[in-house]
C-alpha positions as CSV (number, residue, x, y, z in Angstrom):
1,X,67.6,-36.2,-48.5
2,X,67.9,-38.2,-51.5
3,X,69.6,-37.3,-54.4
4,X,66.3,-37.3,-56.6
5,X,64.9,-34.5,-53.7
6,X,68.4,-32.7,-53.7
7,X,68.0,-32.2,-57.5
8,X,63.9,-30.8,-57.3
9,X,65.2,-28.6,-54.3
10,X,67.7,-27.3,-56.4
11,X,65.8,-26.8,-59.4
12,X,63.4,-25.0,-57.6
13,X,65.5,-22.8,-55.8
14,X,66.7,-21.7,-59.4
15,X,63.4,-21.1,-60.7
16,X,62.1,-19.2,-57.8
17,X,65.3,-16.8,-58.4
18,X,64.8,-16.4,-62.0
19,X,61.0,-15.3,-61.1
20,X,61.7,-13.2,-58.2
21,X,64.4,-11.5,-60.7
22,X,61.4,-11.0,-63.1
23,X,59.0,-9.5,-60.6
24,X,61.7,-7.1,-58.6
25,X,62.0,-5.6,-62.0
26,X,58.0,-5.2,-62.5
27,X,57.6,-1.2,-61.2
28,X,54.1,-2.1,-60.6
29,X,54.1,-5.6,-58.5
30,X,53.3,-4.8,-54.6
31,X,55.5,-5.2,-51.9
32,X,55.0,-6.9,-48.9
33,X,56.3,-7.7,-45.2
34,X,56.9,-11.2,-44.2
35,X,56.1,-11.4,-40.4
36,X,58.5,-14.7,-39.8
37,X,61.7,-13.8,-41.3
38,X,61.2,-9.7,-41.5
39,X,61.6,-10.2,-45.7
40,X,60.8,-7.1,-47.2
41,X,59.7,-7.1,-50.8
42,X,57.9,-8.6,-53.2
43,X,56.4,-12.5,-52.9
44,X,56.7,-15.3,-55.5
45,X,53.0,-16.8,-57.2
46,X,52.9,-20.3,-56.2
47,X,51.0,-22.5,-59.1
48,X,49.3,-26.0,-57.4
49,X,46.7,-28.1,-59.6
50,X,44.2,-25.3,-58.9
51,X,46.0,-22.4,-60.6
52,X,48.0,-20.0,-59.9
53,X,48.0,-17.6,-56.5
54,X,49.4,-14.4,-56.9
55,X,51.9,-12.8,-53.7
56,X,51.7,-16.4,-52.1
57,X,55.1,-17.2,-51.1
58,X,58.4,-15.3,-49.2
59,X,61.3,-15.3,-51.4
60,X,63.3,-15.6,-48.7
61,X,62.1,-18.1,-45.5
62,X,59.4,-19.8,-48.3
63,X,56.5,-19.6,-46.1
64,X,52.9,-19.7,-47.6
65,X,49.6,-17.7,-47.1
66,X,48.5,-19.9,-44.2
67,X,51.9,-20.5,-42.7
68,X,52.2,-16.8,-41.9
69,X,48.6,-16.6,-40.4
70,X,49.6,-19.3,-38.0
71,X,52.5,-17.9,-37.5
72,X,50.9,-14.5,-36.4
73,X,48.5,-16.6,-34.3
74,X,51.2,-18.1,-32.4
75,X,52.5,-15.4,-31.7
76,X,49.5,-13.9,-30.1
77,X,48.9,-16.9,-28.1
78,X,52.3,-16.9,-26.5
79,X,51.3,-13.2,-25.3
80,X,48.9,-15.6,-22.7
81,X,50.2,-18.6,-22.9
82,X,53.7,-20.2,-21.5
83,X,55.2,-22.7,-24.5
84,X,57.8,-23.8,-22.2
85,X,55.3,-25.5,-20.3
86,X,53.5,-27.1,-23.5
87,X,53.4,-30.9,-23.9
88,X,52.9,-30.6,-27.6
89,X,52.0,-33.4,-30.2
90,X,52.3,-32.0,-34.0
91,X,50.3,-34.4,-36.7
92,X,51.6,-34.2,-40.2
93,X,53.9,-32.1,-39.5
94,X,55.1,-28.9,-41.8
95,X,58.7,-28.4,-41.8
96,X,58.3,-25.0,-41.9
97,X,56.3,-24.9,-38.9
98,X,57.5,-27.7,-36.9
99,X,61.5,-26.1,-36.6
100,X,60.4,-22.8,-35.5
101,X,57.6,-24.3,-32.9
102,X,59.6,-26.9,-31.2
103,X,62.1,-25.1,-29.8
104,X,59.3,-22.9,-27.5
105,X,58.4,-25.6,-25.9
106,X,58.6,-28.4,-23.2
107,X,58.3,-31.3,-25.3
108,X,57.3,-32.1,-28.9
109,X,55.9,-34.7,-30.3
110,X,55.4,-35.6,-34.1
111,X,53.0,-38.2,-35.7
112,X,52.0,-39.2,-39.0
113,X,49.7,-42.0,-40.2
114,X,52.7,-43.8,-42.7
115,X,55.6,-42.6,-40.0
116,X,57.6,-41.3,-42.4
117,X,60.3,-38.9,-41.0
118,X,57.7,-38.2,-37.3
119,X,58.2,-39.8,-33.8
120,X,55.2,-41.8,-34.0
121,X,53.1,-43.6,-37.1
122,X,49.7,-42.8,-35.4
123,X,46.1,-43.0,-37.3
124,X,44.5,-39.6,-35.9
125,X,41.2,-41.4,-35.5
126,X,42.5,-43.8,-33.1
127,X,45.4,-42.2,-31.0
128,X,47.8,-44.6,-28.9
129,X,48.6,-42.0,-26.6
130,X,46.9,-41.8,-22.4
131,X,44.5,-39.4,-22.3
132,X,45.4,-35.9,-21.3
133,X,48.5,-36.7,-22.6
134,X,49.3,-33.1,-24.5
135,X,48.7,-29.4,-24.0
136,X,48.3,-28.6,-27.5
137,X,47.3,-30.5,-30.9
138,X,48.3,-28.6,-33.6
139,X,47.2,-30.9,-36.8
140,X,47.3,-28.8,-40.0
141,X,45.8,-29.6,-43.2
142,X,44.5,-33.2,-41.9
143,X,40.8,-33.1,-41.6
144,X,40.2,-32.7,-44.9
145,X,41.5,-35.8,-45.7
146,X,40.2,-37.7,-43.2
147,X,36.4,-39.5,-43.9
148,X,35.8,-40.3,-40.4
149,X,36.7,-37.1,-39.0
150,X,34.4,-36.8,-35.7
151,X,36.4,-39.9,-35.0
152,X,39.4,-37.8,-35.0
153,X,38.2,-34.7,-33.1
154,X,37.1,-37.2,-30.3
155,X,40.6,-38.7,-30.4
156,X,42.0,-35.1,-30.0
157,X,39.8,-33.9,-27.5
158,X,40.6,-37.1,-26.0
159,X,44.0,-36.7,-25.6
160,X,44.4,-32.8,-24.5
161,X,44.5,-32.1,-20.8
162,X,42.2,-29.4,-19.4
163,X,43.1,-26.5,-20.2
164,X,44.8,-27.8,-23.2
165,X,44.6,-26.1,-27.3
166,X,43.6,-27.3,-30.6
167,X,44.8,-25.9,-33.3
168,X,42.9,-27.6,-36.3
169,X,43.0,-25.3,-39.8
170,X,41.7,-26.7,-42.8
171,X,42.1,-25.1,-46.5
172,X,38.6,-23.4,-47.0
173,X,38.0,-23.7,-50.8
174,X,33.8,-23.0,-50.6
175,X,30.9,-21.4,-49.2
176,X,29.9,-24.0,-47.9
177,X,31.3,-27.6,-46.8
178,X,30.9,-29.9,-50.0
179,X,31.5,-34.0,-48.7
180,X,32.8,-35.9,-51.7
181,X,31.6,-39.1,-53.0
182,X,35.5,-40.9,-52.7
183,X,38.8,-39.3,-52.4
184,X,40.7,-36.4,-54.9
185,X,44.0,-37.5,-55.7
186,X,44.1,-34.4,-57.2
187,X,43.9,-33.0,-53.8
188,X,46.2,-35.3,-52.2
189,X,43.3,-37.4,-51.5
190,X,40.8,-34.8,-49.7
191,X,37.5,-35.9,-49.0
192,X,35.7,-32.7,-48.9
193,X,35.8,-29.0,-49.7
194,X,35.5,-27.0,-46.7
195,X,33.8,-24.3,-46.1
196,X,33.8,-21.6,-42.9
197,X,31.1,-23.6,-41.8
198,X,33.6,-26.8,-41.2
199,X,34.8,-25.4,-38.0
200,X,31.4,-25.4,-36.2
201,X,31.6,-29.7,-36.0
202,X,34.7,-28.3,-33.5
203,X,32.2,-27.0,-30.9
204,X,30.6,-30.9,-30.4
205,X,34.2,-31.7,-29.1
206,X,35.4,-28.8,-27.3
207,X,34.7,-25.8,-25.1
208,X,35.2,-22.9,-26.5
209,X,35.7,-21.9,-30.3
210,X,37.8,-19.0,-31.7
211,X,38.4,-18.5,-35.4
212,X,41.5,-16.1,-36.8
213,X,41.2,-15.0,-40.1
214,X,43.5,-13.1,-42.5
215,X,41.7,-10.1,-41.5
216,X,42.5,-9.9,-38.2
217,X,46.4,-9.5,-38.8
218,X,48.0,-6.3,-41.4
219,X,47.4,-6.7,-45.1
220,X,51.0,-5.9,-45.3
221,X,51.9,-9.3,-44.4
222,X,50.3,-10.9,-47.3
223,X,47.6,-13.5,-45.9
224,X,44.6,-13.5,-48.8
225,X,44.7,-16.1,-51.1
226,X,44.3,-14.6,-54.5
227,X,42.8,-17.8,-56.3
228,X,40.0,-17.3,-59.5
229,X,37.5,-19.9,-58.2
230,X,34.9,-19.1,-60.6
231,X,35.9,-22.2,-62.8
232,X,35.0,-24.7,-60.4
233,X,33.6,-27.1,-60.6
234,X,36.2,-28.9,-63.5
235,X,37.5,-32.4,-64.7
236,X,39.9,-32.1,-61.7
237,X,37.8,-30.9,-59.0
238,X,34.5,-31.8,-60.4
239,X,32.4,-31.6,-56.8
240,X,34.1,-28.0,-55.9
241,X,31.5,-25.0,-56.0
242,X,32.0,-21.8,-57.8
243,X,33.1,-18.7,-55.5
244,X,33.0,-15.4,-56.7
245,X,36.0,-13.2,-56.2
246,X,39.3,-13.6,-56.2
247,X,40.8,-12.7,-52.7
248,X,39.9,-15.3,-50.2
249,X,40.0,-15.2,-46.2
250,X,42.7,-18.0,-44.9
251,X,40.9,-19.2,-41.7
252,X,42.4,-20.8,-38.4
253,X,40.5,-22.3,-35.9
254,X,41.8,-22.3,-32.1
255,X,39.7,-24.1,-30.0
256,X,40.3,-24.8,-25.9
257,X,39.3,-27.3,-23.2
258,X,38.3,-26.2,-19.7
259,X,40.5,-25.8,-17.4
């Protein structure tokens, strides 16, 4: 960690303190239950280029809206599943994820298209690994900024054995996927908005389908997004579509290959 990092991490640590002092003393903020580290209490807003989400974060182990819905969904799976047997190859991998999933399993691989800090520096779209070559794919997050992206689902359904797990959430920001015209760098480069309708592309590639929402799981662990949408689209995100509402479904696609 470099010194420049040490000094954000710090900095943030301090902030997040001096708001989770503020809303602990707020009678009327709701409390929540984070289901990774057991935290009980009230969660931190987190504030990205699209505004500010309410309840997002755990004071305590930092984890997001999504994280904990994966989290959850992990946890189900190893109800049916063996980990220790898992041959597993993580893409772009989240810290936060990637230390508490590699020690269930057999073996863990991480990749990354710069190689920065992963095992391998791997272009999803055109995997060096054998085919069959991992039980699981769990690839975060990518999708969406990835043009070609039934090149990548080949390459992933190309590499899992039979029998073998995808685990392929994207953020859903619309109704309906939107493609855009070049990359967002206000996004982090994403090339499209996607809807609940992105994960049906999935069923070209593989077998069976199964998407976990935020309703599946208790509303005690905090696992809406509470995002005002209706100001889309903007200067920053001008092909984003209005949404009504402001508590959104966080969505996680598990799909499978025949045994």
């Amino acid at each position: 960690m470099t010194l420049r990092t040490r000094y954000r991490r710090i900095k943030y640590k301090v902030k997040s303190a001096i708001a989770l002092k503020r809303l602990q003393n707020d009678p009327s903020r709701e409390k929540f239950t984070c289901p990774i580290c057991e935290y009980s209490g009230v969660f931190l807003d987190f504030t990205p280029e699209t505004g500010t989400r309410p309840h997002a974060q755990c004071p305590n182990c930092e984890s997001l809206e999504r994280h904990r819905v994966q989290w959850l969904t992990m946890t189900e799976l190893r109800k049916e599943i063996d980990f220790k047997k898992l041959r597993v190859l993580h893409m772009a991998p989240e810290k936060f994820i990637l230390e508490r999933l590699r020690p269930l399993c057999h073996s863990y691989v991480t990749a990354d298209i710069d190689g920065a800090g992963v095992d391998f520096a791997e272009d999803l779209t055109k995997l060096s690994f054998a085919d069959a070559s991992f039980d699981l794919v769990y690839c975060s997050h990518v999708l969406e900024h990835i043009r070609d992206d039934a090149a990548a689902l080949r390459e992933i359904r190309r590499v899992l054995a039979p029998g073998g797990i995808a685990v392929l959430p994207v953020p859903v920001f619309s109704d309906v996927t939107v493609e855009y015209p070049e990359p967002n760098w206000h996004e982090h480069g994403h090339v499209r908005a996607p809807g609940p309708d992105y994960s049906e592309r999935y069923k070209k590639y593989f077998d069976s389908l199964r998407v976990y929402t935020s309703d599946n799981y208790d509303s005690r662990f905090q696992l809406y997004l509470y995002e005002d949408r209706t100001g889309w689209p903007n200067a920053k995100f001008p092909h984003r579509r209005p949404t009504a509402g402001t508590k959104h479904l966080d969505y996680l696609p598990i799909c499978r290959v025949k045994v």
